[in-house]
C-alpha positions as CSV (number, residue, x, y, z in Angstrom):
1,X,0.0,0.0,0.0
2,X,2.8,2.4,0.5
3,X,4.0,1.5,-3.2
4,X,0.3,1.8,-4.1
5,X,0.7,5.3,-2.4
6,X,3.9,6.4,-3.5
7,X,2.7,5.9,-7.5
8,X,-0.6,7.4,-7.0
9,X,1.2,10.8,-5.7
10,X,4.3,10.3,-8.9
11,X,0.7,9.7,-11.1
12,X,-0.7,12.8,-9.6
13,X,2.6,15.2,-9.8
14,X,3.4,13.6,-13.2
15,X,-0.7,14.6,-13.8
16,X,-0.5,17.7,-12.9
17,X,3.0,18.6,-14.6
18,X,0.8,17.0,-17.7
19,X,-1.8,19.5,-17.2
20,X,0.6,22.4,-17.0
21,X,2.2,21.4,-20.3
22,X,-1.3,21.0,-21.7
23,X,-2.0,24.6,-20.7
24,X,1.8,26.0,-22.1
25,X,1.2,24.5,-25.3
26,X,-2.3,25.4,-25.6
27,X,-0.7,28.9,-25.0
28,X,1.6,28.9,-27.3
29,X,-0.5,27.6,-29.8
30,X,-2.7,30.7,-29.5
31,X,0.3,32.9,-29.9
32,X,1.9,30.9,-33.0
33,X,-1.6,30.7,-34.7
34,X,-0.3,32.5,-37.4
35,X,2.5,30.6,-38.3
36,X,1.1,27.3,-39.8
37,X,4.0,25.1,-39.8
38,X,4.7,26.4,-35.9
39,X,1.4,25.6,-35.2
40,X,1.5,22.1,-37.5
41,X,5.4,21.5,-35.1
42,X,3.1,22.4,-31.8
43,X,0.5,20.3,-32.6
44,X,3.0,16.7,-33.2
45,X,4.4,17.8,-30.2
46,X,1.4,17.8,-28.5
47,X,0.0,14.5,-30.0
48,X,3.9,13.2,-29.1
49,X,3.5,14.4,-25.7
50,X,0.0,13.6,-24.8
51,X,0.9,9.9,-26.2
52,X,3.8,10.1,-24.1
53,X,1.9,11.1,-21.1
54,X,-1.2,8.8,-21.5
55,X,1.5,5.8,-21.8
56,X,3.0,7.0,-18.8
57,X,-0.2,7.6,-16.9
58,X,-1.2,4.2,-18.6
59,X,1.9,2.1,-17.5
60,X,1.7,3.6,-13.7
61,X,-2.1,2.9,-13.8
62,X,-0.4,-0.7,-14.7
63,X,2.0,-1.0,-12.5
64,X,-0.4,0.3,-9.4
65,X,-2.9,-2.4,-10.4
66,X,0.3,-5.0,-10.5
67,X,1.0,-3.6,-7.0
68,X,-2.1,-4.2,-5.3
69,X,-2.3,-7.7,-7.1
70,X,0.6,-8.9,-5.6
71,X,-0.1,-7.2,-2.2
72,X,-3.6,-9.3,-2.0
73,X,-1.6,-12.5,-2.9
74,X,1.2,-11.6,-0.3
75,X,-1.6,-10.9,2.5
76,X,-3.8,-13.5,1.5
77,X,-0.4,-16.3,1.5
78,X,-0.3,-14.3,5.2
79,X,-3.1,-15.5,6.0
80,X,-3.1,-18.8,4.9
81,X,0.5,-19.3,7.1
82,X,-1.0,-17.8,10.2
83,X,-3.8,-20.1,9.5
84,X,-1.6,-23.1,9.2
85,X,0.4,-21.8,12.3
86,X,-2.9,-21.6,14.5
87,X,-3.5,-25.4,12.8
88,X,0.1,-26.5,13.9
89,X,0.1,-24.6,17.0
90,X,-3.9,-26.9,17.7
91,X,-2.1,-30.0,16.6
92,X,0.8,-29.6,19.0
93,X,-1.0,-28.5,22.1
94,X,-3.7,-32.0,21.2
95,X,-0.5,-33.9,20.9
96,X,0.5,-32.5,24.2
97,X,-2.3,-34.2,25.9
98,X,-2.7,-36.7,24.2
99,X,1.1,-37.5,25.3
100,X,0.4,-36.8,29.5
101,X,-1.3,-40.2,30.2
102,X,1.4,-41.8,28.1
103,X,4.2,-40.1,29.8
104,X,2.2,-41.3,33.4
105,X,2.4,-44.9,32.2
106,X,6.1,-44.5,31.0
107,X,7.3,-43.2,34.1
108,X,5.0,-46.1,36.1
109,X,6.1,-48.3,33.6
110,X,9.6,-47.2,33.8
111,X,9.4,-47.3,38.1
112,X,7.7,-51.0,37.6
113,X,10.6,-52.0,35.3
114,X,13.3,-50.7,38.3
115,X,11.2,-52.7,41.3
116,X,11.9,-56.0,38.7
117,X,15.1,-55.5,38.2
118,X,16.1,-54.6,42.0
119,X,14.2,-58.4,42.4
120,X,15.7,-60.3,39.5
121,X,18.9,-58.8,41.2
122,X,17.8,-60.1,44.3
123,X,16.8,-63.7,42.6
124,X,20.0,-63.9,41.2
125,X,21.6,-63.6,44.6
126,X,19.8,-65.7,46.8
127,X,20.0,-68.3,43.2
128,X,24.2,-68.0,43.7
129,X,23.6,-68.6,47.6
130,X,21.6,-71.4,46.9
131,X,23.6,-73.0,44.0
132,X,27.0,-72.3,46.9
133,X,24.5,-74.3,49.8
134,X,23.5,-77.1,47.0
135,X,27.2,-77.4,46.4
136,X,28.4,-77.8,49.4
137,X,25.3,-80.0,50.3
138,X,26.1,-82.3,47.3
139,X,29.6,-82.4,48.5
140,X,28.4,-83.6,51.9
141,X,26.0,-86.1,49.9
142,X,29.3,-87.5,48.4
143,X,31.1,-87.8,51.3
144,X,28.0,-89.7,52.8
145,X,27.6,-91.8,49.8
146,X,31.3,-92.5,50.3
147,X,31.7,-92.9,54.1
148,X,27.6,-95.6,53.5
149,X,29.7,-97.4,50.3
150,X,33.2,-98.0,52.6
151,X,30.5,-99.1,55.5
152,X,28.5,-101.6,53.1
153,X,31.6,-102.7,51.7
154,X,33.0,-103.8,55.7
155,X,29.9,-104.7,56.5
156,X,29.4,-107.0,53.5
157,X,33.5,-107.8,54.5
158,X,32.4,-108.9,57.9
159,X,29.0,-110.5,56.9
160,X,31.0,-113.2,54.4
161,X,33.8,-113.4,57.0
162,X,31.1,-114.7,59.0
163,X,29.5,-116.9,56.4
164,X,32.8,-118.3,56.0
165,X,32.9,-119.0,59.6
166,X,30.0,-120.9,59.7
């Protein structure tokens, strides 16, 4: 709009310096009346100038038009940004709560995930205690096994030393 402005005022200076020259040869056409090929030089000058001037007045007129053209397409592309903004700015704040329960179940999920592995670590534990008790229980079974077999073995000894002494 200030383009818009700026050419109106050149139209209406270049206008009104139009209209002044209109009037100065108008003059001098009344003075040179009597001189036919003056008058026949004023007039193509006139016709030259007036062309001139009605091109000019025509191409600003042009231009203006151009102007405010591409000022409606750059407000209404404005618009349509600020719309998509608003849109954007709608989505985001939806996704926003949309995302609050799921953060809630990702930090309970999260906390629930710590509590099993502080367990598992637990388990693991009291399974290495265990595995170090069976061990040393299955070691004691051995010896047992070991101390029954030597027994069974002098007892079986003694029981066919006694068969024999029968």
């Amino acid at each position: 709009s200030l383009q818009l402005a700026a050419l109106k005022d050149k139209f209406e200076k270049e206008r009104n310096e139009a209209e002044k020259l209109k009037q100065q040869l108008a003059e001098a056409n009344a003075e040179l009346s009597s001189s036919t090929d003056e008058l026949q030089f004023f007039q193509v000058q006139t016709r030259t100038l007036q062309e001139h001037l009605d091109n000019q007045l025509k191409d600003w007129a042009e231009d203006a038009e151009r102007s405010k053209f591409q000022q409606n397409r750059l407000e209404m592309a404005n618009k349509q940004l600020e719309d998509d903004l608003n849109t954007t700015r709608a989505r985001i704040a939806e996704l926003e709560t949309q995302m609050a329960p799921l953060r809630q179940k990702l930090a309970e999920a999260e906390e629930k995930h710590s509590r099993i592995l502080a367990k598992a670590r637990g388990l693991r534990s009291a399974n290495k205690e265990a595995k170090s008790q069976l061990e040393v229980l299955n070691d004691e079974l051995k010896l047992v096994k070991e101390q029954k077999d030597q027994r069974n073995a002098r007892l079986s000894a003694q029981v066919k030393s006694l068969e024999a002494d029968n």
